[in-house]
C-alpha positions as CSV (number, residue, x, y, z in Angstrom):
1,X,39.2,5.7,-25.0
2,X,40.8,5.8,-21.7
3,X,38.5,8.1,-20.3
4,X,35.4,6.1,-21.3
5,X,36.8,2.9,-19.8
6,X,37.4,4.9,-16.7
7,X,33.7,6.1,-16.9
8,X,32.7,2.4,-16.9
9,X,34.9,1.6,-13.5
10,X,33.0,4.8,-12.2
11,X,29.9,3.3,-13.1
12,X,30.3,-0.3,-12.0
13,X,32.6,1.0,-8.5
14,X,28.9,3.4,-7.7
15,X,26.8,0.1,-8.8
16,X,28.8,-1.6,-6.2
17,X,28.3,0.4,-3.4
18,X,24.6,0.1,-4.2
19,X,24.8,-3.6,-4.4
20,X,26.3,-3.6,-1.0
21,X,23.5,-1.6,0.4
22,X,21.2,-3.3,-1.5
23,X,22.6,-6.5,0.4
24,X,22.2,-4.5,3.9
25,X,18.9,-3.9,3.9
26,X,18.2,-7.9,2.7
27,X,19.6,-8.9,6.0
28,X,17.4,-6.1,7.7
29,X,14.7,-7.3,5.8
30,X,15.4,-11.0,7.1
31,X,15.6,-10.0,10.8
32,X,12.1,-7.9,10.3
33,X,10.7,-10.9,8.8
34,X,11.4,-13.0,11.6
35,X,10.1,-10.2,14.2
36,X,6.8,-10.2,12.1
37,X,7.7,-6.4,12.3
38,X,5.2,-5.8,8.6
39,X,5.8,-2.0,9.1
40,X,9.1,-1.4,9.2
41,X,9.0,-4.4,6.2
42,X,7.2,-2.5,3.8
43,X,9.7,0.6,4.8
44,X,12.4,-1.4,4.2
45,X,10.8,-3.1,0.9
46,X,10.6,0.5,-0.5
47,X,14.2,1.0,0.1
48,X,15.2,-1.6,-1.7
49,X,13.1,-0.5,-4.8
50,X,14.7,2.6,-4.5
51,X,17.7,0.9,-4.5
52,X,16.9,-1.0,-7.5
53,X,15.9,1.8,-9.4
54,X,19.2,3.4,-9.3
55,X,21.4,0.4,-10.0
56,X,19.2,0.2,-13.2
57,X,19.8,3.9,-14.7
58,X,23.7,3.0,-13.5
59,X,23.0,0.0,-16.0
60,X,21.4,1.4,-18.7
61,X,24.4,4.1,-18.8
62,X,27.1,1.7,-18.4
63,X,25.7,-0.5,-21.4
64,X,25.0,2.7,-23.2
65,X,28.9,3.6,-22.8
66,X,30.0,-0.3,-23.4
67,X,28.3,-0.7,-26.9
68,X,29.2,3.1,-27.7
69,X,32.9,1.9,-27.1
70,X,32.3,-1.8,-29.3
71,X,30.9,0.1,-32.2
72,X,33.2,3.1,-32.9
73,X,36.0,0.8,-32.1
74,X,34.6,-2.6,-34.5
75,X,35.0,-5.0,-31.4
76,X,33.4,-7.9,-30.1
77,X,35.1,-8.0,-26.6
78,X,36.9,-5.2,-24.8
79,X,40.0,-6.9,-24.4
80,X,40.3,-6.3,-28.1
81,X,41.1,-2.9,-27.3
82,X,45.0,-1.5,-27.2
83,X,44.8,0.3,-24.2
84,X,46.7,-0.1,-21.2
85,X,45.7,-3.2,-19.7
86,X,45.1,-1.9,-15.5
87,X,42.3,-0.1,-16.8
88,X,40.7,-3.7,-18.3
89,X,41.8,-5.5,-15.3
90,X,40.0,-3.3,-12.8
91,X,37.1,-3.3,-15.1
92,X,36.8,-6.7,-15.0
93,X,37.7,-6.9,-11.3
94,X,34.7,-4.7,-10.3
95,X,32.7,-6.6,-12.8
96,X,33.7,-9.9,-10.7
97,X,32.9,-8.1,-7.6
98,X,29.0,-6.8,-8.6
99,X,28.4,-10.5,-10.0
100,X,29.5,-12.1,-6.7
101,X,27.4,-9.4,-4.5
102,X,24.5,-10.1,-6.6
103,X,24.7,-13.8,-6.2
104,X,24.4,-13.3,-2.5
105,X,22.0,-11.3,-2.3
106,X,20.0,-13.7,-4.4
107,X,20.7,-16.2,-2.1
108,X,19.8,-14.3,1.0
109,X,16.7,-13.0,-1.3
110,X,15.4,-16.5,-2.1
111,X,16.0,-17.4,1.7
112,X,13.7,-14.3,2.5
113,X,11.0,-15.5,0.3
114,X,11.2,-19.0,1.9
115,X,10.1,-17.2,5.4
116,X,7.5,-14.8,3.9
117,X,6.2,-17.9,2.1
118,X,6.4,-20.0,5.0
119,X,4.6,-17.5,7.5
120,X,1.3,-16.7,5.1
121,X,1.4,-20.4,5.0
122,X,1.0,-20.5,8.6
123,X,-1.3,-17.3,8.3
124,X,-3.4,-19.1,6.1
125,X,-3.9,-22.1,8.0
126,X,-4.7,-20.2,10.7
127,X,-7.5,-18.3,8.5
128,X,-8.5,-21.9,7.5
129,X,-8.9,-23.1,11.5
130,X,-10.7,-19.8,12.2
131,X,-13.3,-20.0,9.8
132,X,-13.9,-23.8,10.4
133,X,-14.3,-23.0,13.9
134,X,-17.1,-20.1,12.6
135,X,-18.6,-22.8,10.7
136,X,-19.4,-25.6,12.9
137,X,-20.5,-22.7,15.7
138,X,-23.0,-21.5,13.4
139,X,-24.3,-25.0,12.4
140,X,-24.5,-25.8,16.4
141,X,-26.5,-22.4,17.4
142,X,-28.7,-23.4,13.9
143,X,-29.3,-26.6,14.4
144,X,-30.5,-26.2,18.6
145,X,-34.1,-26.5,19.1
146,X,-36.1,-23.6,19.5
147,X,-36.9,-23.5,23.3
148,X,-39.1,-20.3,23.0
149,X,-42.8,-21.2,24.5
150,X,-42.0,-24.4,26.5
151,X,-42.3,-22.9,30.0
152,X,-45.2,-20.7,29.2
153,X,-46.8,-19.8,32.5
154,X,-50.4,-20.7,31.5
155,X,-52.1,-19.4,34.8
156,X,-54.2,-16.4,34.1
């Protein structure tokens, strides 16, 4: 059982590390979204996914393991088990630590999101101006008399 346990602090420690680099590239992301820098964005976007990806199959074999452990063992909780008790406590210390990382990269997510949405906001205004400008230009030249044939020189 010991080894299993062990597995899961292997699992969660890894998902950590990921979560920290996860939480890198956020702040990245936040100084590229301030630079209007969209290419190095979308590179950086893609890391994240890639990111993403791997803290999921870390999940899904972590809760694979976990349930494996509730079911043979007929437990609700994992402090049910009799094992040595360091192994629980730095389970549930790394389990602390992910939950706390992911909180702040939330945070700094959300705050990412704010600018993006703020600066197509601004993007779209401009849009707005732009084509309200193209409008009443082409309502002016329209609307101006034709001048074609006044000043006909009638001498022949």
């Amino acid at each position: 059982m010991e080894s299993k346990i062990e597995k899961l602090n292997s699992l969660l420690s890894d998902k950590k590390i990921l979560l920290e680099d996860f939480y890198k590239l956020t702040i990245v992301q936040k100084k590229l979204i301030e630079n209007n820098d969209i290419d190095k964005l979308n590179r950086i976007i893609n890391n994240k996914e890639n990111v993403i990806e791997k803290i999921n199959r870390l999940d899904v074999e972590f809760l694979g393991i976990y349930n494996n452990i509730k079911e043979v063992e007929n437990i609700n909780d994992l402090s049910q088990l009799s094992i040595e008790k360091d192994y629980l406590v730095r389970l549930k210390e790394l389990t602390s630590k992910c939950e706390k990382l992911m909180k702040t990269i939330k945070v700094q997510d959300d705050e990412n999101n704010n600018m993006m949405k703020s600066g197509f906001e601004d993007i779209k205004k401009s849009l707005r101006e732009i084509k309200r400008g193209k409008t009443t230009t082409n309502k002016y030249y329209n609307n101006m008399p034709s001048s074609g044939g006044y000043f006909i020189d009638s001498k022949k």
